[in-house]
Each structure stands twice: as structure tokens, then as C-alpha cells.
C-alpha positions, 0 to 999 in steps of 0.5 A: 771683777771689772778692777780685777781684770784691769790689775791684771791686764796692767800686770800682763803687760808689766811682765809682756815688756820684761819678757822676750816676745816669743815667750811673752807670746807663748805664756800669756793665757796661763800667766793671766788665768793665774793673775786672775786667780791671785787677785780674785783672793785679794780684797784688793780696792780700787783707787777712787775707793781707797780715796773716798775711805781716806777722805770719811777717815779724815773727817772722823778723825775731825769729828774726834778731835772736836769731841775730846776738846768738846769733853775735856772742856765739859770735864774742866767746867765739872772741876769748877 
């Protein structure tokens, strides 16, 4: 919920600038309340956890490249 609230507050404030002040004023509560809404259906993840699952991506992506060398090396040895 923490990073929900912070996508909003950003999303708030990214519509607060582009707005005039009295209407940014006027709509900010419904506008959150539906931000809120929008990002609470989203699986939406956070930076840091998008980069600690790139960096397991990347090291099993190492590990399977090892293993097919590995298994196309036993495979060689079986044709022998």
C-alpha cells in the first residue's frame, strides 16, 4: 500500500503542474481517491524489486547457459 501511495502522490503532482491552481485545488481528492483506486488493481512492483528479480533473472540465465554447455559437452562424450 506504502508504494501505492507513492505512485500516486507522484501521479498527483505530475497532473497538479499541468493543471490551473484553482482546478488542481478543486479535483485533487477525487483525482487521488481514483488514482488510488486504478493502482490498487495493477500489480504494479516497486524499483528495487523490479531490479532484484532482474538480477535472479540473470543469474539463472548464467546457470542455463552453464547447464546446456555442461549437457551438450556430456552428449559429445556419449557420441564417442
Amino acid at each position: 500500500m506504502d508504494k501505492n501511495n507513492s505512485t500516486t502522490d507522484s501521479f498527483i503532482r505530475f497532473f497538479e503542474a499541468a493543471l490551473p491552481a484553482g482546478i488542481a485545488s478543486a479535483i485533487r481528492e477525487n483525482l487521488r481517491a481514483a488514482a488510488n483506486s486504478a493502482f490498487e488493481k495493477m500489480d504494479l512492483v516497486s524499483s528495487e524489486e523490479f531490479e532484484v528479480q532482474k538480477r535472479v533473472l540473470l543469474r539463472t540465465r548464467e546457470k542455463l547457459d552453464q547447464l546446456e554447455r555442461q549437457v551438450a559437452q556430456l552428449e559429445k562424450q556419449l557420441k564417442k
